[in-house]
PDB file of N, CA, C and O in Angstrom:
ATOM      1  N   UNK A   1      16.222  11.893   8.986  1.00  0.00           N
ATOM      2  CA  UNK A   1      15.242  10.848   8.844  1.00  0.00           C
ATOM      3  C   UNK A   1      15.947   9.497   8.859  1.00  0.00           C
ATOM      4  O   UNK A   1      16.956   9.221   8.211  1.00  0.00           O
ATOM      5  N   UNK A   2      15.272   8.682   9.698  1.00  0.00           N
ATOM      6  CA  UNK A   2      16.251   7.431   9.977  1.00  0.00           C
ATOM      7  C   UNK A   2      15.410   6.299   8.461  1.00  0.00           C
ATOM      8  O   UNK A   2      14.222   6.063   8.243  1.00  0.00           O
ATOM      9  N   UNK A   3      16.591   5.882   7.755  1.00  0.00           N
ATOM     10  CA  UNK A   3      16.332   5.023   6.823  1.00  0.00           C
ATOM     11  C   UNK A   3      16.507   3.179   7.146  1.00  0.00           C
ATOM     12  O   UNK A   3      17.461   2.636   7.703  1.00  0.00           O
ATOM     13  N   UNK A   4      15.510   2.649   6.704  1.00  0.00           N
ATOM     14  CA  UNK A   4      15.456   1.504   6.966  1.00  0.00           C
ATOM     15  C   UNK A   4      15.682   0.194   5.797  1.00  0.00           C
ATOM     16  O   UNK A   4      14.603  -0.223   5.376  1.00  0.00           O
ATOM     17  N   UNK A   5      16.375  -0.203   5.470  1.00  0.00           N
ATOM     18  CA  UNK A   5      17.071  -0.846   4.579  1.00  0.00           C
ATOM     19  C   UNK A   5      16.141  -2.919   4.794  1.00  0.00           C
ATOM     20  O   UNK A   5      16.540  -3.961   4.274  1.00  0.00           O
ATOM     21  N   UNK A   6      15.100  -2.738   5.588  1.00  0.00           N
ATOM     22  CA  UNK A   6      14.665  -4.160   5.514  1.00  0.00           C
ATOM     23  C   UNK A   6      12.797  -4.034   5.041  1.00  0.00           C
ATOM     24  O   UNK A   6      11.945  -4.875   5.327  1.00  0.00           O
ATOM     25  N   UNK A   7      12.512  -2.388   4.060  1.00  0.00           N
ATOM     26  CA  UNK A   7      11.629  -2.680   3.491  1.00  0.00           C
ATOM     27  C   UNK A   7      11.423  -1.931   2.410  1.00  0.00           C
ATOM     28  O   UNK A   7      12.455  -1.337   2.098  1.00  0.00           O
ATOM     29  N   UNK A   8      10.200  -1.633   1.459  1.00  0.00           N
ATOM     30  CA  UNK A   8      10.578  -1.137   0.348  1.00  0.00           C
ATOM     31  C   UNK A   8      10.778   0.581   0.124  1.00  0.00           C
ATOM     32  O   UNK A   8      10.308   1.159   1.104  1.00  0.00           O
ATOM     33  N   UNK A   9      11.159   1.228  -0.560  1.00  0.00           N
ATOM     34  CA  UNK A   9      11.552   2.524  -0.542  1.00  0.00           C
ATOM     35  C   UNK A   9      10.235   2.931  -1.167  1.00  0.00           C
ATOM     36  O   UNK A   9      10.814   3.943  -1.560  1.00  0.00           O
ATOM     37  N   UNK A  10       9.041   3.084  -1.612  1.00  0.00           N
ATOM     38  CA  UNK A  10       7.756   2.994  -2.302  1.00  0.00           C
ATOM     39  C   UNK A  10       6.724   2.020  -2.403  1.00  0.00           C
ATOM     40  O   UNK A  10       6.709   0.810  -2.178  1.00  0.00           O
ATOM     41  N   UNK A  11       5.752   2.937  -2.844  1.00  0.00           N
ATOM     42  CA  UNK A  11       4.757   1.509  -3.529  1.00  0.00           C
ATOM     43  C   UNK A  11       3.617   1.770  -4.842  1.00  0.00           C
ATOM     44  O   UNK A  11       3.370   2.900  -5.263  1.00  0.00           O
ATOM     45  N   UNK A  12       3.296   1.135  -5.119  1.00  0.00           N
ATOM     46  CA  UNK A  12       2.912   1.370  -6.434  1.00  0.00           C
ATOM     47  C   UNK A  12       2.008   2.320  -6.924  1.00  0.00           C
ATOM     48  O   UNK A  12       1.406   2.220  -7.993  1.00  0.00           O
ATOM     49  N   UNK A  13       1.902   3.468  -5.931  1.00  0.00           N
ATOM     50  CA  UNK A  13       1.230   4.484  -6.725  1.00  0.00           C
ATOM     51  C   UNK A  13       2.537   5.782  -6.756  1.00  0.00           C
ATOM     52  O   UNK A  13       2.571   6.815  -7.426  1.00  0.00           O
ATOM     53  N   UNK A  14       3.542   5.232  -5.744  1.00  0.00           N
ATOM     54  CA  UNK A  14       4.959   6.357  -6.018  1.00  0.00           C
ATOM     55  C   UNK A  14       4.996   6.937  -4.420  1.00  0.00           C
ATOM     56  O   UNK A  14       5.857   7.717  -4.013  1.00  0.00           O
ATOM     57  N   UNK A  15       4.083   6.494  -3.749  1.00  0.00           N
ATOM     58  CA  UNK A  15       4.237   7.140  -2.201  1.00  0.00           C
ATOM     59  C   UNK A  15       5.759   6.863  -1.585  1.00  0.00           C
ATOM     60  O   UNK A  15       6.477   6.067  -2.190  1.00  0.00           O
ATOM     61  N   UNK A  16       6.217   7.471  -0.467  1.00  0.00           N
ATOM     62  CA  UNK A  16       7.392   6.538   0.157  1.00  0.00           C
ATOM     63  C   UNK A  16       6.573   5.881   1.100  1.00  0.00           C
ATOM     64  O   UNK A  16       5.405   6.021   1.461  1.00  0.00           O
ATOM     65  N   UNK A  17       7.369   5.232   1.359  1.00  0.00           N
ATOM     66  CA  UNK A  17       7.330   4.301   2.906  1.00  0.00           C
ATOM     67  C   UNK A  17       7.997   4.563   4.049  1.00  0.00           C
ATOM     68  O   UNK A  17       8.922   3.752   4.091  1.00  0.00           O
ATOM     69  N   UNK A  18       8.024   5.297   5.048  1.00  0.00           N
ATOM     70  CA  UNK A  18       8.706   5.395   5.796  1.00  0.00           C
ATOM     71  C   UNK A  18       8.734   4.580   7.316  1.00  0.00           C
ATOM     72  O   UNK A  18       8.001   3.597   7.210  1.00  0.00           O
ATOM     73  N   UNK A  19       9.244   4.650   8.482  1.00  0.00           N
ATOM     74  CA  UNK A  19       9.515   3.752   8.806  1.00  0.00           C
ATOM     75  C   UNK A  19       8.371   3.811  10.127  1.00  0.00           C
ATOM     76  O   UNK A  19       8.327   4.817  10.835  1.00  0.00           O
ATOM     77  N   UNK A  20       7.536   2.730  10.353  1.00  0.00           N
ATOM     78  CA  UNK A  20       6.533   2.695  11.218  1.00  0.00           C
ATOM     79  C   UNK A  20       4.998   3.113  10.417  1.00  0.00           C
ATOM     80  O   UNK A  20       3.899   3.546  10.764  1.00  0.00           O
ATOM     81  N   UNK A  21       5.555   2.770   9.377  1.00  0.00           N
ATOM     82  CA  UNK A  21       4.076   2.576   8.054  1.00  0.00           C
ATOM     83  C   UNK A  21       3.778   1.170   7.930  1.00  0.00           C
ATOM     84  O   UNK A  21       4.568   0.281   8.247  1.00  0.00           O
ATOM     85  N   UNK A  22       2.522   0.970   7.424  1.00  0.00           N
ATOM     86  CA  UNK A  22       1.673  -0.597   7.441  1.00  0.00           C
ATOM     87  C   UNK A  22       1.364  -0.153   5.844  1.00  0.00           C
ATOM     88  O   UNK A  22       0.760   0.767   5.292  1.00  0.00           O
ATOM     89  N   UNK A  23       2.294  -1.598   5.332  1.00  0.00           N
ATOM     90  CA  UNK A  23       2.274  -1.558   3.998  1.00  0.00           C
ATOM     91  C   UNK A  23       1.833  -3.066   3.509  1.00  0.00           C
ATOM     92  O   UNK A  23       2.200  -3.769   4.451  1.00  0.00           O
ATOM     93  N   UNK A  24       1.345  -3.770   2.704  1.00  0.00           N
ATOM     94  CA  UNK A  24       0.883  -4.893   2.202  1.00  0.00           C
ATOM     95  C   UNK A  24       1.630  -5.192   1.337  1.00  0.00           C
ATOM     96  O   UNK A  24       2.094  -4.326   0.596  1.00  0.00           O
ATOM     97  N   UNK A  25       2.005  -6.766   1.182  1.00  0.00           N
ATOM     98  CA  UNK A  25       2.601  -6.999  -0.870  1.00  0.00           C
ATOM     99  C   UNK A  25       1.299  -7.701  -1.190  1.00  0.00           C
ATOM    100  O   UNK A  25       0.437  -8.156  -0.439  1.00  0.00           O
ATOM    101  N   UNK A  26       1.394  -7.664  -2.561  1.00  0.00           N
ATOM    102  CA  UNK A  26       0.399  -8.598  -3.407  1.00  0.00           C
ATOM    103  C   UNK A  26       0.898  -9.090  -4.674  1.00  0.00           C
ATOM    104  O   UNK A  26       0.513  -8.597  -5.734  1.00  0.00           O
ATOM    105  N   UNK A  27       1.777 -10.085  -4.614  1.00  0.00           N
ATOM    106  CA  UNK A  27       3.084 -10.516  -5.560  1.00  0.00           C
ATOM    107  C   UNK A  27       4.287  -9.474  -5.667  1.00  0.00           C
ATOM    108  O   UNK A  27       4.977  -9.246  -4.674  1.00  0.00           O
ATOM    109  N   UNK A  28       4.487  -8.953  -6.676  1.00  0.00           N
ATOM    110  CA  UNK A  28       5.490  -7.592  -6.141  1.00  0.00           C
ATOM    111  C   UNK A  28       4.736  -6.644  -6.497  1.00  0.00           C
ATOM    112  O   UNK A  28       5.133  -5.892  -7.386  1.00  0.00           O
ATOM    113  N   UNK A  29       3.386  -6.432  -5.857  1.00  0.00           N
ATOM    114  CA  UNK A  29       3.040  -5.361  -5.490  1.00  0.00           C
ATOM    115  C   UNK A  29       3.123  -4.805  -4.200  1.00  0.00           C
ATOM    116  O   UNK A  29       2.586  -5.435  -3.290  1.00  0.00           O
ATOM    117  N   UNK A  30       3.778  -3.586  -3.910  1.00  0.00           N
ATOM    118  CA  UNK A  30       3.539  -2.824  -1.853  1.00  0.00           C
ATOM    119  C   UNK A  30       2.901  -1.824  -2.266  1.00  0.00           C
ATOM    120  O   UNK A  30       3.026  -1.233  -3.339  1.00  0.00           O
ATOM    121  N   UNK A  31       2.149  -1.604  -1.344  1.00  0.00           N
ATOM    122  CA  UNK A  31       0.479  -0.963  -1.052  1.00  0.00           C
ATOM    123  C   UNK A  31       0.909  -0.630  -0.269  1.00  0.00           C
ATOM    124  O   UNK A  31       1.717  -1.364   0.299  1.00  0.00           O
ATOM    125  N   UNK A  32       0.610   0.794   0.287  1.00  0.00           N
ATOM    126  CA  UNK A  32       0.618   1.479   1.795  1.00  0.00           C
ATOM    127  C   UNK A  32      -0.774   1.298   2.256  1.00  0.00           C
ATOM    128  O   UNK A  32      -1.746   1.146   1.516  1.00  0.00           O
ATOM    129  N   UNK A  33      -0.780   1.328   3.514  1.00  0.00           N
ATOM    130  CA  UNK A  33      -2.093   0.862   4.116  1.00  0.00           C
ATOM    131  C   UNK A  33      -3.134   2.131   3.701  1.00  0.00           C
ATOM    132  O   UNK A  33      -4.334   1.862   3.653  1.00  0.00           O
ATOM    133  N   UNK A  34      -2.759   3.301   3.445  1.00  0.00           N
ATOM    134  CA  UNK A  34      -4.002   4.506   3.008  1.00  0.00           C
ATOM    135  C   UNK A  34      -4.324   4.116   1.699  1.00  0.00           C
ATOM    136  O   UNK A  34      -5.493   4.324   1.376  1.00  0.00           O
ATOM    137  N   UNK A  35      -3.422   3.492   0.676  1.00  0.00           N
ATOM    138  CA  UNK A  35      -4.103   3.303  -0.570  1.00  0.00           C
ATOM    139  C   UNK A  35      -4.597   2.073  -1.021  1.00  0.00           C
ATOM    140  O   UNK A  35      -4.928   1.792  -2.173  1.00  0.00           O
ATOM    141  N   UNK A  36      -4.626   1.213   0.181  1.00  0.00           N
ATOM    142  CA  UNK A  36      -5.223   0.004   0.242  1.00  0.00           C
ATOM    143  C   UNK A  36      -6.422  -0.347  -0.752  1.00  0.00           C
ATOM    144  O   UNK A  36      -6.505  -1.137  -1.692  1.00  0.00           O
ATOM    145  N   UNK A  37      -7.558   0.791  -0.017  1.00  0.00           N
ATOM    146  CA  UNK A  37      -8.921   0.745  -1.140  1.00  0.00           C
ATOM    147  C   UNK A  37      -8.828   1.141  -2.387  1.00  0.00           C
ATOM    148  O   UNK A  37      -9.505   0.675  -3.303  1.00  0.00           O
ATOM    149  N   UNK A  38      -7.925   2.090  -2.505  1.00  0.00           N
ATOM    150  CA  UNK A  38      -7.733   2.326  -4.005  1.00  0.00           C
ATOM    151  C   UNK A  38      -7.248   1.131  -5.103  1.00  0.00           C
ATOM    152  O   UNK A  38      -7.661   0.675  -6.170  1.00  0.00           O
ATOM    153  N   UNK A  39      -6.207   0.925  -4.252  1.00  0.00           N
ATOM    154  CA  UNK A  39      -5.857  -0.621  -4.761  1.00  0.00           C
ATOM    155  C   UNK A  39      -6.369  -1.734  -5.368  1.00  0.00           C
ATOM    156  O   UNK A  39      -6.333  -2.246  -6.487  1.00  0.00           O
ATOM    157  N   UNK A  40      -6.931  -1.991  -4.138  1.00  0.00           N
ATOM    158  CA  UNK A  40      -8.107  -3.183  -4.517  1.00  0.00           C
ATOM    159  C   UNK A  40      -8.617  -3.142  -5.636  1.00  0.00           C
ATOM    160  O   UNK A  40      -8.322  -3.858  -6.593  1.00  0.00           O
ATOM    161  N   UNK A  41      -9.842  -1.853  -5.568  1.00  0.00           N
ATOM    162  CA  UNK A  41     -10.320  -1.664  -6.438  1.00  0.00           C
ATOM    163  C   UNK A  41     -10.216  -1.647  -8.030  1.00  0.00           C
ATOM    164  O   UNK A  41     -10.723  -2.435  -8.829  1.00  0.00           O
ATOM    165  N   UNK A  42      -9.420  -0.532  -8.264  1.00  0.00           N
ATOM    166  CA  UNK A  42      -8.527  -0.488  -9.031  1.00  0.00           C
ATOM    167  C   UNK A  42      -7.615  -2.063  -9.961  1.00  0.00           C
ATOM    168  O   UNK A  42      -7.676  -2.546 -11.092  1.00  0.00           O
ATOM    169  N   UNK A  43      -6.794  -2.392  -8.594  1.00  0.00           N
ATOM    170  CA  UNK A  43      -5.730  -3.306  -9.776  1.00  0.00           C
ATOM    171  C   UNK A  43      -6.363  -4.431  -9.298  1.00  0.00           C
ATOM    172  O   UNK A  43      -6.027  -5.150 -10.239  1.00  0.00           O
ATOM    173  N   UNK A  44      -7.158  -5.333  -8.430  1.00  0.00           N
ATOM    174  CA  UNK A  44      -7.803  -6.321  -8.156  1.00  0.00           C
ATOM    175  C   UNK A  44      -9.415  -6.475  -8.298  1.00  0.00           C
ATOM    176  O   UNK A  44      -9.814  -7.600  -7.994  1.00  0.00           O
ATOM    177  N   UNK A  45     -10.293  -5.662  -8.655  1.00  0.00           N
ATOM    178  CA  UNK A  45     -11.351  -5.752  -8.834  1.00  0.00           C
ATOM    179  C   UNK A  45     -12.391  -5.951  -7.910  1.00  0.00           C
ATOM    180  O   UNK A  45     -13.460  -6.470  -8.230  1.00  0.00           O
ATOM    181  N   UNK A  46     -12.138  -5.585  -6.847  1.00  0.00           N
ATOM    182  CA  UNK A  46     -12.641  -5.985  -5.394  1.00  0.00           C
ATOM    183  C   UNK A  46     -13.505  -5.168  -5.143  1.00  0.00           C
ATOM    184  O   UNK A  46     -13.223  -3.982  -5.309  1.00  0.00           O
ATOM    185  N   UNK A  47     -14.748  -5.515  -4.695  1.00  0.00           N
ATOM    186  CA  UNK A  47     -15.781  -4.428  -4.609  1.00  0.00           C
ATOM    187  C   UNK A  47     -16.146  -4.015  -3.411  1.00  0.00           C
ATOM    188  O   UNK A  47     -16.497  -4.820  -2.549  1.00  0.00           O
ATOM    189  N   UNK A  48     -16.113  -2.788  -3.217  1.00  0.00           N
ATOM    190  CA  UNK A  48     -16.312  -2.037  -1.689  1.00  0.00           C
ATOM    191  C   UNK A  48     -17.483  -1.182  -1.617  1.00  0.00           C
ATOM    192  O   UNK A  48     -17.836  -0.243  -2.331  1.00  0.00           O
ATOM    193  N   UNK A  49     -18.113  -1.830  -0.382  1.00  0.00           N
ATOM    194  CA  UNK A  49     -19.400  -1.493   0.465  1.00  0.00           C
ATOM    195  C   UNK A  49     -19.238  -0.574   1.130  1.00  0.00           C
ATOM    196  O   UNK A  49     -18.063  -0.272   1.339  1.00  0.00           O
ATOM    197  N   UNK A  50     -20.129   0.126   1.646  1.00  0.00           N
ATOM    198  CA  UNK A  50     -20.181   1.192   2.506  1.00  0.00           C
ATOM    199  C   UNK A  50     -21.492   0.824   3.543  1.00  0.00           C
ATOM    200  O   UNK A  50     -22.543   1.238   3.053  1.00  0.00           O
ATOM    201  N   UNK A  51     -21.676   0.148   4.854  1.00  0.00           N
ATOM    202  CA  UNK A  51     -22.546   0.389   5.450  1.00  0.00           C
ATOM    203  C   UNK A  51     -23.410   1.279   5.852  1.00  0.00           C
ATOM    204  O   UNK A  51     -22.805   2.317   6.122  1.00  0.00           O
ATOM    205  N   UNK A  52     -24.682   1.385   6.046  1.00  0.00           N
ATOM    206  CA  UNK A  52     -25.629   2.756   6.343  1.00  0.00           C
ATOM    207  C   UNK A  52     -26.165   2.499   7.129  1.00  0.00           C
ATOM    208  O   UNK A  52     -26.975   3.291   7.611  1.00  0.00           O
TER     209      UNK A  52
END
């Protein structure tokens, strides 16, 4: 597995990051892009819609 030393080794729910992942900061928070909504929700309070 090729390691990449110019981003973070995790993110704040304990996932890795590996390399050709879409990850977010939010101060020193990194978010992987799948736990994005959890995120929000969760540690920012952000409220999510669901269209019908």
């Amino acid at each position: 597995m090729e390691t990449c030393e110019n981003h973070p080794v995790e993110d704040v729910f304990g996932d890795e990051i590996c390399s050709n992942d879409v990850y977010f900061i939010f101060g020193n928070d990194v978010v992987l892009e799948g736990n994005l909504k959890t995120y929000l929700i969760g540690n920012q309070q952000v409220s999510c819609y669901r269209a019908v």
